[in-house]
FISEDO-726565 format. One record per residue: residue in one letter; residue number from 0; y negated, x negated, z of N, C-alpha, C in turn. Coordinates in steps of 0.1 Angstrom, whole numbers, plus 5000, padded with zeros to 4 digits. Atoms other than C-alpha are relative to their C-alpha. Last residue first. Example, Ala and Ser with C-alpha at 12.3 -4.5 7.8 and 13.67 -1.06 7.14 Angstrom:
2
   r     k   n_yy   n_xx   n_zz   ca_yy   ca_xx   ca_zz   c_yy   c_xx   c_zz
   s     1   5011   5009   5000    5011    4863    5071   4989   5008   5008
   a     0   5012   4991   5000    5045    4877    5078   4988   4991   5000
END
This chain:
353
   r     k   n_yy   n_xx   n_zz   ca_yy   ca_xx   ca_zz   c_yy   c_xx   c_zz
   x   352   5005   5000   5014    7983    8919    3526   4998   5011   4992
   x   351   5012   4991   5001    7993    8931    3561   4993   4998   4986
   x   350   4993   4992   5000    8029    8919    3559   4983   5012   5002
   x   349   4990   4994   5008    8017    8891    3547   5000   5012   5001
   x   348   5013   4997   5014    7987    8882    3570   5009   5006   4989
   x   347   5009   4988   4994    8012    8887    3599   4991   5002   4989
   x   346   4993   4991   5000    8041    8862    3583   4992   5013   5001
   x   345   4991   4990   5012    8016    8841    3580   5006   5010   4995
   x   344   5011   4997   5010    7997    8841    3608   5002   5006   4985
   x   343   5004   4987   4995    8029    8838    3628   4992   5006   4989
   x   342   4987   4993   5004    8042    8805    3607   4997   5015   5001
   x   341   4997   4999   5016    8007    8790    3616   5010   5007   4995
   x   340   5015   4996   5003    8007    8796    3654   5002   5002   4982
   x   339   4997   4984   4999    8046    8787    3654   4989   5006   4998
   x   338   5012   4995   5003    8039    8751    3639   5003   5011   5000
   x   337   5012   5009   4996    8058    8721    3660   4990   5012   4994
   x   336   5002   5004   4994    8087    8746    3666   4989   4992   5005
   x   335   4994   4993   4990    8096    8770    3640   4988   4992   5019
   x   334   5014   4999   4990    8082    8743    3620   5002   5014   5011
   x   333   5000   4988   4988    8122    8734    3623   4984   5001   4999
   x   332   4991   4995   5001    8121    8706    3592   4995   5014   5006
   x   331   4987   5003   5001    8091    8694    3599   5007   5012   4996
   x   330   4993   4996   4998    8052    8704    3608   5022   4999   5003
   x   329   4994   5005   4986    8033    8689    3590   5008   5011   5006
   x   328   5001   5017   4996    8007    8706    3570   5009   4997   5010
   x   327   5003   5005   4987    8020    8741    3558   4999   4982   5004
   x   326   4994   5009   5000    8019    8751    3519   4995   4993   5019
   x   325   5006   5007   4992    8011    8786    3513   5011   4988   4999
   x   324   4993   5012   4993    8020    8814    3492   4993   4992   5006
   x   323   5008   5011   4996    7997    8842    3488   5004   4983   5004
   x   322   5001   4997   4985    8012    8865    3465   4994   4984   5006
   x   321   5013   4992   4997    8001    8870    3427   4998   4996   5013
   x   320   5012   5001   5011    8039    8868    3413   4987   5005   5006
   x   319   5011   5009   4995    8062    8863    3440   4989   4998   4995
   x   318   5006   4996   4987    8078    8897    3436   4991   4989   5006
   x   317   5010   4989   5005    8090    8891    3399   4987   4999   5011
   x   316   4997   4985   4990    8113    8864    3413   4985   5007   4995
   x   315   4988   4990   5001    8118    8835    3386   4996   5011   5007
   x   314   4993   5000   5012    8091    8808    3386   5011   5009   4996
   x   313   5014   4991   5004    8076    8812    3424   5000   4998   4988
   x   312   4998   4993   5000    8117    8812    3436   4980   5006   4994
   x   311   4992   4990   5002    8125    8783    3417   4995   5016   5000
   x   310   5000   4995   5014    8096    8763    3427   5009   5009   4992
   x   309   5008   4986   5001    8102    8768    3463   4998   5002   4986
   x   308   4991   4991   4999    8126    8742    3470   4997   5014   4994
   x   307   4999   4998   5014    8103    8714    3459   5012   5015   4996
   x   306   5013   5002   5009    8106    8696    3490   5005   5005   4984
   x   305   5007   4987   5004    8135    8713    3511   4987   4997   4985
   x   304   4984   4991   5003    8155    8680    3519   4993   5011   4995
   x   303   4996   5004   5010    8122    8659    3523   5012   5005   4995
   x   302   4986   4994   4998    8106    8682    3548   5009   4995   4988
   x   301   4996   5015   4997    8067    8666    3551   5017   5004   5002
   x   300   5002   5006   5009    8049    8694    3533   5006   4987   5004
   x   299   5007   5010   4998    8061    8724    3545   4993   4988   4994
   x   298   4987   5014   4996    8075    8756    3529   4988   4989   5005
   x   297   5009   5012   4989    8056    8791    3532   5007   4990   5005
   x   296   4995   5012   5003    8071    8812    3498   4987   4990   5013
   x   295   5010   5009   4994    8061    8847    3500   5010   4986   5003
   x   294   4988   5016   4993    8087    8876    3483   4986   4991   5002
   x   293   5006   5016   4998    8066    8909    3476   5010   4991   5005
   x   292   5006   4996   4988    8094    8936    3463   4991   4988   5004
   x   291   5013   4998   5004    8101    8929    3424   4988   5005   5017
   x   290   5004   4997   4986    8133    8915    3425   4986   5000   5004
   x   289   5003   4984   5001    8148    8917    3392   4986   5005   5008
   x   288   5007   5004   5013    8154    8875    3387   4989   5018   5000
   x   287   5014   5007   4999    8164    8879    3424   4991   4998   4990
   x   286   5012   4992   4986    8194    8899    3417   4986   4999   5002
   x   285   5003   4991   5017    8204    8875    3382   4992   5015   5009
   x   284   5011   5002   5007    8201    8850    3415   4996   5006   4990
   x   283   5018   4997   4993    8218    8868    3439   4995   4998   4993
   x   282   5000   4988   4999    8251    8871    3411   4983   5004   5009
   x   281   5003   4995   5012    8248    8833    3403   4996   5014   5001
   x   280   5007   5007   5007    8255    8825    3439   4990   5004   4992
   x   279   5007   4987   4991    8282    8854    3444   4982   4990   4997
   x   278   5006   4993   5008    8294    8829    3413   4998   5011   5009
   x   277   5009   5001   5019    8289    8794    3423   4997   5017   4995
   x   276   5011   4986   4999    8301    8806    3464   4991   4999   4986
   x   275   4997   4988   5000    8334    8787    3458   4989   5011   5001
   x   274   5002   4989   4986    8316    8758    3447   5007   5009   5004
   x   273   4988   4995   4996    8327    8742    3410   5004   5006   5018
   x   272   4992   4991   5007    8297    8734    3403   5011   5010   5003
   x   271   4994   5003   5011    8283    8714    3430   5003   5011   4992
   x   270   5008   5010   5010    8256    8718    3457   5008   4997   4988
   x   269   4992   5002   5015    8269    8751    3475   4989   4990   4994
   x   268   5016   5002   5008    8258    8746    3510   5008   4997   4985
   x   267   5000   4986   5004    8291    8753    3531   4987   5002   4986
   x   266   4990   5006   5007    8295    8713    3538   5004   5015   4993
   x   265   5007   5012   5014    8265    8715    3557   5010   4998   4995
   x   264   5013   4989   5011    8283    8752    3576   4994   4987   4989
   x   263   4991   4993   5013    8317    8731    3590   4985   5004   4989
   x   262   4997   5010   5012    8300    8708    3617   5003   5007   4987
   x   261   5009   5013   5004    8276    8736    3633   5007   4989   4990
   x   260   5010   4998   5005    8303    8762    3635   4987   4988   4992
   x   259   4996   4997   5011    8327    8746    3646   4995   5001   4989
   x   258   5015   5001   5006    8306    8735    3677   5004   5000   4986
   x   257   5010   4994   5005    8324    8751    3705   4992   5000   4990
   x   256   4998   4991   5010    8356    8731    3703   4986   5013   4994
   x   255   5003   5001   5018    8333    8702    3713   5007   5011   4992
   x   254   4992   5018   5006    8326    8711    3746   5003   5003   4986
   x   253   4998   5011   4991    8302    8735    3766   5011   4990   4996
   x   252   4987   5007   5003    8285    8744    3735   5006   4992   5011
   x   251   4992   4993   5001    8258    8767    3737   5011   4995   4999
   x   250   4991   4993   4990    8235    8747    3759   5011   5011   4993
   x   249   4984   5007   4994    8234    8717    3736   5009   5013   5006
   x   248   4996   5002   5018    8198    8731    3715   5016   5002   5004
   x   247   4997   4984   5009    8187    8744    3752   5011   5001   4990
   x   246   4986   4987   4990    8198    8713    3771   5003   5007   4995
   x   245   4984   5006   5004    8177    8689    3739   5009   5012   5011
   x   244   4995   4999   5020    8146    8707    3741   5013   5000   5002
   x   243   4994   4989   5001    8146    8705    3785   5005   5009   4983
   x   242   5016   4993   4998    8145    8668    3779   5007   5020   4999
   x   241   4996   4995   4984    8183    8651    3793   4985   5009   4997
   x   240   5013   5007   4998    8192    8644    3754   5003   5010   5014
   x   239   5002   4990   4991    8231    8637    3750   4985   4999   5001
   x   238   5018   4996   5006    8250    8614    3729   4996   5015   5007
   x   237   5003   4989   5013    8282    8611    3747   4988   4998   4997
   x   236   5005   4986   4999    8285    8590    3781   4999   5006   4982
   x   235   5001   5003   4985    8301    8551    3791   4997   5017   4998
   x   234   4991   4989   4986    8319    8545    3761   4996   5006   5012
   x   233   4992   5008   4992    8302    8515    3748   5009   5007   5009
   x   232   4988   5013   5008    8294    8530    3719   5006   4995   5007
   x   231   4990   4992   5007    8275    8564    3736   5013   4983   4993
   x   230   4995   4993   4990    8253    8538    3759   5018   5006   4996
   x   229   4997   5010   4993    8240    8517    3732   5012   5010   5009
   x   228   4988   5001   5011    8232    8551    3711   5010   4985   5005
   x   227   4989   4986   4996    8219    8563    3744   5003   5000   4990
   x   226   4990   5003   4984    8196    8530    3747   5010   5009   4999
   x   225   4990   5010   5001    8186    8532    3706   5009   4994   5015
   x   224   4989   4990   5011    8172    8570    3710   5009   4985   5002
   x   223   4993   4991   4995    8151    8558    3740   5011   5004   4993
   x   222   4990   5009   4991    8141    8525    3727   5007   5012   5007
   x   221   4992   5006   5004    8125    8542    3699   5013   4995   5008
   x   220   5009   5014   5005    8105    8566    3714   5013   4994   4996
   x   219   4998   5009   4990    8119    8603    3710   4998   4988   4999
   x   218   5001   5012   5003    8102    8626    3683   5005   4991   5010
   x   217   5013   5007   4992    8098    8655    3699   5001   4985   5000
   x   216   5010   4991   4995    8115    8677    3671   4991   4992   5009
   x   215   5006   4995   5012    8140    8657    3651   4983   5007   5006
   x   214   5004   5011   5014    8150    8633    3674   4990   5006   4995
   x   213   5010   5010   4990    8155    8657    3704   4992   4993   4990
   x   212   5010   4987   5000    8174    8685    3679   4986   4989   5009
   x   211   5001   4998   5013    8200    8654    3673   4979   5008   4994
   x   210   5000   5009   5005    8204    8651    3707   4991   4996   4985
   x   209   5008   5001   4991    8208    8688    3716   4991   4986   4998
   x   208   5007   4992   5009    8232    8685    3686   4984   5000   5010
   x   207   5009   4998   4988    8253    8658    3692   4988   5007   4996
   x   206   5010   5000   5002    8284    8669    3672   4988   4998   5007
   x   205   5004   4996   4993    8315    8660    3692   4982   5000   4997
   x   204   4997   4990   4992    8337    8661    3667   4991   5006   5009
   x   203   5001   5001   4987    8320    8641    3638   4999   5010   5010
   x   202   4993   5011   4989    8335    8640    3611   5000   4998   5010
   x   201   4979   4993   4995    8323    8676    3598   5011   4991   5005
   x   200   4996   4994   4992    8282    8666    3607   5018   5003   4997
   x   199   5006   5002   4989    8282    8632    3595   5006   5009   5005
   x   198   4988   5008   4999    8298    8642    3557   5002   4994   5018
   x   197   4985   4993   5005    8275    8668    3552   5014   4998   5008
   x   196   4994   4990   4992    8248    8652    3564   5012   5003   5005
   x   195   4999   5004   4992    8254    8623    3540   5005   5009   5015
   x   194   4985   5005   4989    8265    8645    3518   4998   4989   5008
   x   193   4996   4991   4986    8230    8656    3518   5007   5000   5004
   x   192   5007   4996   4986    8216    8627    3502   5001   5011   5013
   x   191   4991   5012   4995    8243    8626    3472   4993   4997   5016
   x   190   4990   4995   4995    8229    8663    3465   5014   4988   5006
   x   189   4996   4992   4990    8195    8651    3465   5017   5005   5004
   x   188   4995   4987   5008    8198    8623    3438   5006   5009   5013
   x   187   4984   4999   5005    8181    8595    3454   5001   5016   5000
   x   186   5002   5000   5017    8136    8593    3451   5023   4998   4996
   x   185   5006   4993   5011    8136    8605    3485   5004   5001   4987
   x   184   4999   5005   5014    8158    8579    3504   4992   5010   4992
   x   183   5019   5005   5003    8142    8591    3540   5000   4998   4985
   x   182   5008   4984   5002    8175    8617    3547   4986   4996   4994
   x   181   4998   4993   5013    8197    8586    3533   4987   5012   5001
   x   180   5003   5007   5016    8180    8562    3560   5005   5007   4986
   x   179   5016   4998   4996    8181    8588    3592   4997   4989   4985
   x   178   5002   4985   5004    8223    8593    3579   4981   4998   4996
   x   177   4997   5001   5017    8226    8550    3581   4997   5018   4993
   x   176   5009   5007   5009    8210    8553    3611   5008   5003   4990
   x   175   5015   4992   5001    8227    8580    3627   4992   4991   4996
   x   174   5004   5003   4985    8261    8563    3616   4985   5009   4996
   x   173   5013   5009   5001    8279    8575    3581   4996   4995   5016
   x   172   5010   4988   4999    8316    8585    3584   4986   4993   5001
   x   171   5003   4997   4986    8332    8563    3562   4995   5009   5006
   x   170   5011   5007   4987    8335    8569    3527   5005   5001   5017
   x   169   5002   5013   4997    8360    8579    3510   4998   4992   5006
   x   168   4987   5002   4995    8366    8618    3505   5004   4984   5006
   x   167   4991   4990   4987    8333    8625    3509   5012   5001   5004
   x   166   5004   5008   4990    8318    8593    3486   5006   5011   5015
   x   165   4997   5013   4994    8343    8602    3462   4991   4993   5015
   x   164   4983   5000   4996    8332    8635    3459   5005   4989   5005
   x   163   5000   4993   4985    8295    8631    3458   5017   5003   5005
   x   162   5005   5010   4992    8299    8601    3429   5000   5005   5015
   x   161   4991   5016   4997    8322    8622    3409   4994   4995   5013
   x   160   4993   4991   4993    8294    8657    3412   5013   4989   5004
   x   159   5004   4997   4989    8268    8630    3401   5009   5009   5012
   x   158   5000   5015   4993    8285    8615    3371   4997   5005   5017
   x   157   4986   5006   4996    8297    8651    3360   4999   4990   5012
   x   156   4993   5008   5005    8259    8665    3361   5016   4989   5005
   x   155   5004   5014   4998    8247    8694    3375   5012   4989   4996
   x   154   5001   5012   5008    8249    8722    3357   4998   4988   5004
   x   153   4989   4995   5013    8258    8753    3373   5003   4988   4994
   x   152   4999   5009   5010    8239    8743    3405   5010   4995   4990
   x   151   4992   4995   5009    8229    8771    3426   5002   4990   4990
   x   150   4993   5011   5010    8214    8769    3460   5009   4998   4990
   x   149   4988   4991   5002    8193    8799    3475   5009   4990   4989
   x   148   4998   5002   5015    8167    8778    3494   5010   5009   4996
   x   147   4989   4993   5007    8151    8773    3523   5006   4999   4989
   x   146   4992   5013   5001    8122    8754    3541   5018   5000   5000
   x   145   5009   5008   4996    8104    8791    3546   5011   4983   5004
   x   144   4991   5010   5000    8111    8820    3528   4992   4989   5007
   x   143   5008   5012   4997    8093    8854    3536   5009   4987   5003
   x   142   4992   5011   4999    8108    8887    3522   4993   4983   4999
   x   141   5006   5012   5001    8094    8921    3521   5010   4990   5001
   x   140   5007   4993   5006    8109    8959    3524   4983   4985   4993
   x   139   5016   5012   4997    8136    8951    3530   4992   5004   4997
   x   138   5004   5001   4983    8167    8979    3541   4983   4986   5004
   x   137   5003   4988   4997    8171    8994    3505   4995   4995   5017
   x   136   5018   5009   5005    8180    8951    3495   4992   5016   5002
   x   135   5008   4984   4989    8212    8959    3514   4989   4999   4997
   x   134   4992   4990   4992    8233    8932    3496   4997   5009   5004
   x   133   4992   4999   5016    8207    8911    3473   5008   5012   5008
   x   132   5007   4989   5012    8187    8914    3506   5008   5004   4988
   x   131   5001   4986   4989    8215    8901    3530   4991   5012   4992
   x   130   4983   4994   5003    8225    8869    3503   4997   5016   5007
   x   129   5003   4995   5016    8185    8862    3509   5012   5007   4996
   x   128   5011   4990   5002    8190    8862    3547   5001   5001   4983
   x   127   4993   4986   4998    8223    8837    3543   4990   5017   5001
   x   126   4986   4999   5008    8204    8809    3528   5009   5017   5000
   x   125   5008   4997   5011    8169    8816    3540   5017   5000   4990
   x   124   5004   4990   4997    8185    8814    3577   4993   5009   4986
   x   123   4991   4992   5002    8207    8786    3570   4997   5014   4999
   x   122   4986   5003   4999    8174    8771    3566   5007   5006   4998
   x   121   4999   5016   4998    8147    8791    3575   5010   4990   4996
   x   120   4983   5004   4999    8147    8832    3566   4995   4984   4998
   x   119   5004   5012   4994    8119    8855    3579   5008   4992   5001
   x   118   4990   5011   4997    8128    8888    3565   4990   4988   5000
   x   117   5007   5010   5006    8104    8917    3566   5008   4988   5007
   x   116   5002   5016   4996    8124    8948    3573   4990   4990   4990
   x   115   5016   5006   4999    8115    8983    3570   4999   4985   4998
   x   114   5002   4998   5018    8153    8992    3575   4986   4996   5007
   x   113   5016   5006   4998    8178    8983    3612   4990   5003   4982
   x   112   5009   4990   5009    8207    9003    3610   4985   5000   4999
   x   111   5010   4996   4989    8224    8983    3641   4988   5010   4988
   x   110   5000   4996   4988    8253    8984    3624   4991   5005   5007
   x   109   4997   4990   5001    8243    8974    3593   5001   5015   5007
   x   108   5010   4995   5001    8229    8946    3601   5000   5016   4998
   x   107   5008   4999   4984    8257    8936    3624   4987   5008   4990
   x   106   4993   4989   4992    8281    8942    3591   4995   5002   5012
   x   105   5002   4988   5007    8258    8923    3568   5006   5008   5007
   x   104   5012   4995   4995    8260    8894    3594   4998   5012   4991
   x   103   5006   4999   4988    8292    8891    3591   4988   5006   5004
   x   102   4994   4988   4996    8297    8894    3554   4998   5006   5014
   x   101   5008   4993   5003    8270    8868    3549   5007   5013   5006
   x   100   5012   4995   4995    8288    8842    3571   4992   5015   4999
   x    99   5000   4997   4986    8317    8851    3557   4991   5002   5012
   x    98   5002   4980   5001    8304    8846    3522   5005   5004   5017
   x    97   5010   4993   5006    8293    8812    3532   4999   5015   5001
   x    96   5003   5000   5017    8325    8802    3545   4983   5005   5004
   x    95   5011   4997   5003    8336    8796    3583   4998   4995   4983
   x    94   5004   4992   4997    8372    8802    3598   4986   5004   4993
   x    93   4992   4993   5012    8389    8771    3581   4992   5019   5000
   x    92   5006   5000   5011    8368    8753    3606   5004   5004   4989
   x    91   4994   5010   5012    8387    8769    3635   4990   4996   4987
   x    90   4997   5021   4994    8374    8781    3666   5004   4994   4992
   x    89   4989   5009   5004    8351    8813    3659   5006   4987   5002
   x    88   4998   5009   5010    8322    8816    3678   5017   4996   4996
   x    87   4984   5001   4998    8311    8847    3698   5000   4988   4989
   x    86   4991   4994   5004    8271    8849    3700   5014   4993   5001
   x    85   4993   4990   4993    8251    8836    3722   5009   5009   4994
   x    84   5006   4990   4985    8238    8806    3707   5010   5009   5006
   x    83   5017   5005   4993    8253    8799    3676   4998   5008   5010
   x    82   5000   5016   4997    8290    8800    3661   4995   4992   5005
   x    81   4986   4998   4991    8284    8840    3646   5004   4983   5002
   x    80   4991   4998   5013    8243    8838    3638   5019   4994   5004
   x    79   4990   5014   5002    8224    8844    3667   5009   4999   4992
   x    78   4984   5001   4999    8198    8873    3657   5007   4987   5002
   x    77   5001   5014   5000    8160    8873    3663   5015   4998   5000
   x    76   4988   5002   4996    8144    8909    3659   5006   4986   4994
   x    75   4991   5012   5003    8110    8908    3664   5014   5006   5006
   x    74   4989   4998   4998    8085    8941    3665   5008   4988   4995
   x    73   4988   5008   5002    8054    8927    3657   5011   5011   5007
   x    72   4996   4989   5003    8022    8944    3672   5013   5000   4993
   x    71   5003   4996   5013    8004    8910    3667   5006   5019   4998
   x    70   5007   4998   4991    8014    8900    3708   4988   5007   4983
   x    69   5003   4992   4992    8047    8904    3695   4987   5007   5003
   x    68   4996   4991   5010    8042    8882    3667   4995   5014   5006
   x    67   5013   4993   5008    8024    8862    3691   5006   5007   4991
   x    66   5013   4993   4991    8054    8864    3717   4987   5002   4993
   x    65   4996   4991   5000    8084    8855    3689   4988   5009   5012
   x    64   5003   4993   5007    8071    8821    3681   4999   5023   5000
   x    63   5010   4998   5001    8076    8805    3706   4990   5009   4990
   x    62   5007   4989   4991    8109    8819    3712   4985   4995   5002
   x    61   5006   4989   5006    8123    8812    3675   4985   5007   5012
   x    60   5011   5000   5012    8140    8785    3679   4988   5005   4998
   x    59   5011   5010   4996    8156    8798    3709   4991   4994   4993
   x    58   5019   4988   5000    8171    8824    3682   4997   4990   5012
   x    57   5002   4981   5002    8198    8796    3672   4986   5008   5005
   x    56   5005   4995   4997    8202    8756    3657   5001   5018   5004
   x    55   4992   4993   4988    8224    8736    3642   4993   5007   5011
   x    54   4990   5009   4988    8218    8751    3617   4996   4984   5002
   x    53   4990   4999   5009    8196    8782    3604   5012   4988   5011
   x    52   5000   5016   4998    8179    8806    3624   5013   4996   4988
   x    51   4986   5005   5000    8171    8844    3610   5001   4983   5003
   x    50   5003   5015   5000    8139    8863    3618   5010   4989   5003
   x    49   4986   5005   4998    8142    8895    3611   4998   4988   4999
   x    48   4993   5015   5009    8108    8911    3614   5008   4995   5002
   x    47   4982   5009   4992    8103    8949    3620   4999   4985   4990
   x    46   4996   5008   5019    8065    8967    3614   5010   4990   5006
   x    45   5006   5007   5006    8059    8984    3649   5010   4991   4990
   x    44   5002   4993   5012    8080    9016    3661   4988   4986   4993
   x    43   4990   4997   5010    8102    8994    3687   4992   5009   4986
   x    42   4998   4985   4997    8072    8978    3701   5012   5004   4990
   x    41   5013   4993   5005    8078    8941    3706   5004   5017   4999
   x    40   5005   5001   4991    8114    8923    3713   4986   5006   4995
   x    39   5005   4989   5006    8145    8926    3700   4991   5006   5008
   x    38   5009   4998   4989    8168    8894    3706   4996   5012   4992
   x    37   5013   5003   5004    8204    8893    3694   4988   5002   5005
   x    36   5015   4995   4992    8237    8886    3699   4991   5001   4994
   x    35   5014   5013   5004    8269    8886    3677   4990   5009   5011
   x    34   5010   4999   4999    8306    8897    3689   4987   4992   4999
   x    33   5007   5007   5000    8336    8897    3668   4983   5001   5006
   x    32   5010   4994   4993    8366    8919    3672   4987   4988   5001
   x    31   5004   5004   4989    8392    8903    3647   4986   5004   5007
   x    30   5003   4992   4988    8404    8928    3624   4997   4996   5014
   x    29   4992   5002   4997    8411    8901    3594   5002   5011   5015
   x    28   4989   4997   5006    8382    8912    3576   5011   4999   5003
   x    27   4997   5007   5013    8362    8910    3604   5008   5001   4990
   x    26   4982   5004   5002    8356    8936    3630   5003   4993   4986
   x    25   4993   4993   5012    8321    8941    3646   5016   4994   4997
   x    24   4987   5007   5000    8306    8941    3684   5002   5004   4981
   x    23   4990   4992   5011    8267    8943    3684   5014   4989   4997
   x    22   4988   5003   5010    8249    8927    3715   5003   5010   4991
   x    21   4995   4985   5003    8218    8927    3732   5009   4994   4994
   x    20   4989   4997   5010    8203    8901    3752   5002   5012   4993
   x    19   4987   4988   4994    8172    8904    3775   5008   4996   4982
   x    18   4999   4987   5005    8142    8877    3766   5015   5006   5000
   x    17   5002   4988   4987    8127    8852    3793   5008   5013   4994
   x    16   4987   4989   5002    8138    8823    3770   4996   5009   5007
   x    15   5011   4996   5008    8103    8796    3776   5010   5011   4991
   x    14   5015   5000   4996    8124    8769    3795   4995   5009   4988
   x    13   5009   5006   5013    8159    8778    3799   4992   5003   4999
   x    12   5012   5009   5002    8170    8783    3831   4995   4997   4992
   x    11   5009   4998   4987    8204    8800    3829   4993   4990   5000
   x    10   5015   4994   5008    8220    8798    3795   4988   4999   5011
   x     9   5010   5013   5013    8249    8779    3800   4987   5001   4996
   x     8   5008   5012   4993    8255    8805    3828   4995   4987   4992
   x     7   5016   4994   4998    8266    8833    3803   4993   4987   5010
   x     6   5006   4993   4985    8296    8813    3797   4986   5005   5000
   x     5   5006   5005   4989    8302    8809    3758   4996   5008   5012
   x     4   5019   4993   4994    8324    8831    3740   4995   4987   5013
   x     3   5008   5004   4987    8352    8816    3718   4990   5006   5006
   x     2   5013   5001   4999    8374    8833    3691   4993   4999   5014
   x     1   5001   5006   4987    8408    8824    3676   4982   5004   5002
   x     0   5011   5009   4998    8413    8844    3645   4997   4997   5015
END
């Protein structure tokens, strides 16, 4: 396995990062040496939260949030998941699965022999965190989902599983309008909705993520997003944001083989049947039917890919029965970012419940 490490100086300056690295090396099924980073920050004997990013995103995410946790008594640990941030990134898209993922990071958790935990899983981070419980479920001791999901769909219908194939083998690659108009379609059949994503991020080489992360998070005015989509067509520069958001999101990737990761994983999201991850899948979820330790459910209300994500786990998992869920105003996709106050609280009122 081919494996990349970003320059340490990609990192220098970033607004509101003050926090010291750490590393754990592990050895993949194939015996390739793989290193992941991570943060680990508050008192080391105070109550541990794992607070996993999903994509395209890494533990920056995380760093407003990660000082009132702290400042709560918190112990935060904030891992880069293998492709992100500071970790080592495989170079091939053939490189990244699901279970790989999980495997990975089950072998850093391991490693560092981390137990007590209270997981804090977002995104990819609720995806591959829940696969981590099912696996080492002696090391949680809670579990807090948040605009996630554990994706499993045995049954979804022929017509729909045709219509998402064809359109992935087929189609064009979408444009960021034509993507920003499937993610609004609400009332279309989610799993035709995400191959847009899907289909966006693994066509497109030089994923704009920094970019992308601009959009989504500080809203850019109109004329700004449509000047540097002018710009990018005519050849002149890449999609690129110049706000200190956008550098961070960008700064792990100084060119496009870096960003493997990011295109390959929305195309790792088991939405069909015939998945390769249908029956580890099936196996967390007969796990989770058992799973009697508190689980807390804090999804947003304006995240039209996640909407309704939760029902599953406050219908099935023993452990949600009673608990305080919550429904956060606003916020987005990443509330990571527009609502760390709120997220904190949470997580802190939980784990003191």
């Amino acid at each position: 396995m081919k494996v990349l490490r970003t320059p340490d100086e990609r990192f220098e300056g970033l607004t509101d990062y003050p926090f010291e690295p750490n590393y754990t090396n592990i050895r993949t099924a194939d015996g390739t040496e793989l290193r992941i980073h991570h943060l680990d920050e508050g008192p080391s004997d105070g109550p541990l939260v794992l607070c996993i990013h999903g994509q395209p995103v890494w533990s920056y995410v995380y760093r407003k949030m990660i000082p009132l946790l702290v400042a709560e008594g918190m112990r935060v640990i904030a891992p880069d998941l293998p492709g992100y941030g500071k970790s080592d990134k495989p170079g091939a898209l053939e490189d990244y699965s699901y279970q790989n993922q999980v495997d990975w990071m089950g072998l850093w958790l391991a490693q560092n022999d981390f137990s007590g935990i209270t997981l804090f899983g977002q995104d990819w981070g609720g995806l591959i965190g829940l696969r981590m419980v099912a696996d080492q479920p002696d090391r949680f001791d809670r579990v807090v989902i948040s605009n996630a999901g554990l994706p499993h769909y045995p049954d979804r219908p022929a017509e729909v599983v045709q219509k998402v194939k064809d359109y992935l083998a087929n189609a064009k690659t979408p444009t960021l309008f034509e993507l920003g108009k499937a993610m609004r379609s609400v009332d279309s059949d989610d799993a035709m909705v995400f191959a847009h994503w899907q289909k966006f991020c693994w066509e497109t080489e030089d994923l704009p993520v920094g970019f992308l992360m601009s959009i989504t998070v500080e809203q850019l005015p109109p004329w700004k997003v449509l000047s540097a989509l002018l710009i990018q067509r005519l050849g002149l520069a890449p999609l690129r944001s110049n706000t200190p958001l956008g550098k961070a999101y960008e700064a792990p990737f100084p060119d496009p083989s870096y960003k493997m990761a990011v295109r390959a994983m929305p195309s790792l999201v088991p939405k069909l049947p015939d998945d390769p991850s249908s029956e580890a899948q099936a196996r967390a979820w007969a796990f989770y039917d058992r799973f009697e330790k508190p689980f807390l459910c804090a999804f947003v209300d304006n995240d039209p890919m996640t909407r309704g994500r939760d029902v599953p786990f406050l219908e099935r998992v023993p452990g949600a029965q009673g608990q305080p869920h919550t429904t956060i105003s606003g916020g987005g996709h990443f509330l990571q970012e527009n609502r760390s106050v709120e997220v904190v609280k949470v997580i802190t009122d939980f784990i003191r419940f």
